[in-house]
N, C-alpha and C positions, 0 to 999 in steps of 0.2 A: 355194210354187211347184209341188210335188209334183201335189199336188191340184190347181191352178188346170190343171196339162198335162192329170190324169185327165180332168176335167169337160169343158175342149175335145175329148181327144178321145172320150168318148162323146157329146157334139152332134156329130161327125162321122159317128163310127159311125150315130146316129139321123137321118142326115140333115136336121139342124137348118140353117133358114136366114138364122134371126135369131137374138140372144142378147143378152141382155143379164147379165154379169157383176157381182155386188156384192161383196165384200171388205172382211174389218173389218181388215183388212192395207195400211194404209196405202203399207208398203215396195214391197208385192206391184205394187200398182196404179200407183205412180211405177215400178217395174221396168217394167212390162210396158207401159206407156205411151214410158218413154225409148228402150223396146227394147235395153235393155243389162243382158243376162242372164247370172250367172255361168257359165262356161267347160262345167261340167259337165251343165247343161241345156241347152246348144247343141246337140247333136242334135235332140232333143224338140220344143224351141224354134224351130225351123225346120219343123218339120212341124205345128205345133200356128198358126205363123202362116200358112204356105201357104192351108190350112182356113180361117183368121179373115180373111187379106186376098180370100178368094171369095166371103164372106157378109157382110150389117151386122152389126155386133157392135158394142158397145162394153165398160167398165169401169168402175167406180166405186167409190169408200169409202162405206161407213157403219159406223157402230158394232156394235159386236156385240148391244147393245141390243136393236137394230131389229130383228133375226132372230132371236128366240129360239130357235128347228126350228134354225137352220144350228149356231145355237153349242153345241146340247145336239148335235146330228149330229156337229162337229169333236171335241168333248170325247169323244165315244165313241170316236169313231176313234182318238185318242190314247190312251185308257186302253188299247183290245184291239188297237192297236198293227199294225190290219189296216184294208182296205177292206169296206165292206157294203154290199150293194145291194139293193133291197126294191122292191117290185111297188106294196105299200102304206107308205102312214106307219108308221116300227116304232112300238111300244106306248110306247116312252120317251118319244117327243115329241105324245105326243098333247095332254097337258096344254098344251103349248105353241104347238099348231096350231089348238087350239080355242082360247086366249088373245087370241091374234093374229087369228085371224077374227070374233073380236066387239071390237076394238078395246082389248081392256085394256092397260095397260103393262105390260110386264118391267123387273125392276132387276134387278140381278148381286149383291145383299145377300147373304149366306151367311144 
């Protein structure tokens, strides 16, 4: 939920006027579709819909699969336990971004 408030609101800040949101967060996307958001993100949550009921937006599942950039990008985030932001694709997902742009599959195989 943390994340889905940041990413609204830098589409604010960037004066985004469409969006389309994808989520391998199943919970996230039934949350934020039912609009019943734990007590603690109600502030957030009120300003992060303010923004989305101004612009088309939508939400959606898919699997972490589908995204390999997003899930090697989340897993980072979790390891250094902070936010990053980059101008470019960082160095870590490059493997992944070039994958993805020629059509090959990801598996999560270790």
């Amino acid at each position: 939920m943390a994340a889905f408030m940041v990413g609204v609101n830098m589409a604010c800040e960037l004066g985004v006027d469409k969006i389309w949101i994808e989520s391998d967060s199943a919970a996230l996307v039934t949350t934020v579709l039912s609009r019943k958001v734990p007590w603690y993100f109600l502030q957030r949550w009120w300003s992060a819909m303010a923004f989305l009921d101004s612009i088309q937006w939508r939400i959606t599942h898919c699997y972490r699969e589908a995204n390999a950039a997003a899930d090697a990008l989340a897993n980072n985030a979790a390891k250094q336990k902070s936010l990053g932001f980059w101008d470019n694709p960082p160095p870590f997902i490059a493997a992944a971004v070039s994958n993805d742009a020629h059509g090959r599959p990801y598996c999560r195989f270790p």
